[in-house]
C-alpha positions as a printed NumPy array, in Angstrom:
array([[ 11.334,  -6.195,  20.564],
       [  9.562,  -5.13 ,  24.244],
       [ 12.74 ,  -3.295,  25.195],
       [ 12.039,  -0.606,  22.835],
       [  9.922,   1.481,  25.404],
       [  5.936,   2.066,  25.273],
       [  5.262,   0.978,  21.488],
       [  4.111,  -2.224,  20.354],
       [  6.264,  -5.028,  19.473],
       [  4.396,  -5.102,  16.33 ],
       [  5.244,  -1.393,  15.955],
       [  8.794,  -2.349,  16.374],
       [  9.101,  -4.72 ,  13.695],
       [  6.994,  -3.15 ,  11.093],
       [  9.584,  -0.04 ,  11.364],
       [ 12.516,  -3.322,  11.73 ],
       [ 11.264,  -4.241,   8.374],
       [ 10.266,  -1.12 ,   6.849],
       [ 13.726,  -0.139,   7.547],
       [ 15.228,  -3.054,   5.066],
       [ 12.718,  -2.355,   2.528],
       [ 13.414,   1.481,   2.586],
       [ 17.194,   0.945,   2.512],
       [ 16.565,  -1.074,  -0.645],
       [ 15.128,   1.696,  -2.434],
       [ 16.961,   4.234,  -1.373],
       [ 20.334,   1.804,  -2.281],
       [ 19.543,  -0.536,  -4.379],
       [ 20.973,  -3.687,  -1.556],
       [ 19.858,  -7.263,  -1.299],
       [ 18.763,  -9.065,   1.192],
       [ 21.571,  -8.865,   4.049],
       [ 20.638,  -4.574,   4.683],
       [ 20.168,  -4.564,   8.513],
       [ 23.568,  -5.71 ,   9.246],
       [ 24.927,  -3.454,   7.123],
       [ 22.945,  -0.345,   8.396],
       [ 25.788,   1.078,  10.486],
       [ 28.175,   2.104,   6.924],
       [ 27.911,   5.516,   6.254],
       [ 26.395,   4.047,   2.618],
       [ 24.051,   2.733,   4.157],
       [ 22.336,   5.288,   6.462],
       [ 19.081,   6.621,   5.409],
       [ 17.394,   9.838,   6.563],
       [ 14.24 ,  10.365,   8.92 ],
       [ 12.527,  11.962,   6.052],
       [ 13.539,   8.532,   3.843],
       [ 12.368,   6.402,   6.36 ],
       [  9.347,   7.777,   6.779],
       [  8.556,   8.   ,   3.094],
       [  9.664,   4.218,   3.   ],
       [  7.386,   3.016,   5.576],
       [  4.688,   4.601,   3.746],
       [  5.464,   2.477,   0.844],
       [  6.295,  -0.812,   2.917],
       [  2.628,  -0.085,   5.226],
       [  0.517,   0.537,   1.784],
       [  2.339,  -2.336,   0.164],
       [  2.141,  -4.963,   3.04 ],
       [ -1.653,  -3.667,   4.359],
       [ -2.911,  -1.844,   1.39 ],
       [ -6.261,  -0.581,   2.332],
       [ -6.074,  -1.057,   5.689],
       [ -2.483,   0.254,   6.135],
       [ -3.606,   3.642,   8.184],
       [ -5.938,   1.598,  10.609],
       [ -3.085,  -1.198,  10.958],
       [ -0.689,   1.67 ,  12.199],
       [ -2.973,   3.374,  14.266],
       [ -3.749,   0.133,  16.281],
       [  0.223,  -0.19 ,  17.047],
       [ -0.177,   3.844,  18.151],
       [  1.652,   4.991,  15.164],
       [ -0.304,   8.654,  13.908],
       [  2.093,  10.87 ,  12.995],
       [  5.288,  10.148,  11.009],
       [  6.847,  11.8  ,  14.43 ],
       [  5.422,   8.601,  16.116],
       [  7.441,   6.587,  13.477],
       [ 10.526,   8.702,  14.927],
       [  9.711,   7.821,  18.467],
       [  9.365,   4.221,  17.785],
       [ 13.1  ,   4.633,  16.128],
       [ 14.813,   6.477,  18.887],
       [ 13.242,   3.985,  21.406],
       [ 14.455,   1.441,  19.525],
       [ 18.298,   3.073,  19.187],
       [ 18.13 ,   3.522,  22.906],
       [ 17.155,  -0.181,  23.252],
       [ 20.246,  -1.261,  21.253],
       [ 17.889,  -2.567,  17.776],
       [ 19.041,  -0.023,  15.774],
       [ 21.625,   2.64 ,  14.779],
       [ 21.503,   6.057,  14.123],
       [ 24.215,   8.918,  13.287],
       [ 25.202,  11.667,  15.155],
       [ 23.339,  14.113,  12.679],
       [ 19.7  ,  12.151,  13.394],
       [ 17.338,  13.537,  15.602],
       [ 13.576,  13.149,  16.414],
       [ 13.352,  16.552,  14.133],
       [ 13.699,  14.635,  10.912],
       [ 10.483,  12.831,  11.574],
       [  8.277,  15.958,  11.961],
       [  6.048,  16.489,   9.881],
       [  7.188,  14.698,   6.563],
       [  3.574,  13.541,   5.785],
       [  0.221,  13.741,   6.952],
       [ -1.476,  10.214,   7.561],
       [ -4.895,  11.539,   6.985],
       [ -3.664,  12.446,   3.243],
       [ -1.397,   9.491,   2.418],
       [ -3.492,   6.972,   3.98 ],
       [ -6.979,   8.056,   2.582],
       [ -8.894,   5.313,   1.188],
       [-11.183,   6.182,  -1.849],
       [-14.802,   5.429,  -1.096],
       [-16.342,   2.445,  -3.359],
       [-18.868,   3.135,  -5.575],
       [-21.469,   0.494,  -6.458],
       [-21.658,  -0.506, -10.107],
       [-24.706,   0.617, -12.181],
       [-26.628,  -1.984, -13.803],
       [-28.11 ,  -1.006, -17.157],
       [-30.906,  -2.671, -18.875],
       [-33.572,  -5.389, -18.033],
       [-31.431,  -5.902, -14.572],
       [-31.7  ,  -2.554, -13.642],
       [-35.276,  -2.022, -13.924],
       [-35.803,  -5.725, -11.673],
       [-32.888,  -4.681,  -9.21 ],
       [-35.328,  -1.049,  -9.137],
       [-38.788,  -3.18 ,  -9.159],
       [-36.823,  -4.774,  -5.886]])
C-alpha cells in the first residue's frame, strides 16, 4: 500500500476494505468482491463509494470514525477520491473510463455525518440526589 502516493497506508486499506464492504451492499456479493471489481456488474460509483465508506468508517470506528479518518488525512469525501485515483494510478485498483475525481465532490459533509451527540449525565432522583448535591 505505500505506492499509492502521499496518503497513509492505513488510508489505503480502509478505502481497500471499504471498497468490498460497499460493493456488498450495493450487489449483494460474498466474500471474493475485489477480484471481481473489474466486471461491469461490479463497478460502483464515486458517490456509492463514498456513501459506503461512511457506513464501513461508522461501523468499524463508531464514535471515533471522523477523528480515525482525519488522522489518515481523509476530510472531505474528495480526499476519499484522491486516495482512489492514487491508488488506480498505483495499480490497487480499477476504475472505468466514466470515473473521475468529480464524483467524489461533495457527496457529504464530514462535519454532518460524523457528528457525535454530546453525553448527557444521568439524573439521580431521590435520597442519592440530595447526598450526590450535599457533595
Amino acid at each position: 500500500m505505500r505506492d499509492a502516493g502521499p496518503f497513509a497506508p492505513e488510508a489505503c486499506r480502509f478505502v481497500r476494505d471499504g471498497l468490498s464492504h460497499t460493493v456488498r451492499l450495493v450487489h449483494g456479493e460474498g466474500e471474493e468482491i475485489l477480484e471481481e471489481v473489474e466486471e461491469d456488474s461490479q463497478h460502483v460509483s464515486g458517490q456509492q463509494l463514498c456513501i459506503g465508506l461512511r457506513d464501513y468508517a461508522v461501523h468499524r470506528y463508531g464514535m471515533l470514525a471522523k477523528a480515525v479518518l482525519n488522522r489518515w488525512g481523509l476530510r472531505t469525501t474528495e480526499d476519499f477520491g484522491r486516495v482512489v485515483f492514487a491508488m488506480v494510478d498505483a495499480g490497487l485498483m480499477r476504475k472505468s473510463d466514466e470515473d473521475s475525481l468529480e464524483d467524489f465532490r461533495g457527496v457529504f459533509d464530514f462535519e454532518e455525518e460524523f457528528r457525535v451527540a454530546p453525553v448527557e449525565a444521568p439524573k439521580v432522583n431521590g435520597p442519592d440526589a440530595e447526598a450526590a448535591a450535599a457533595g
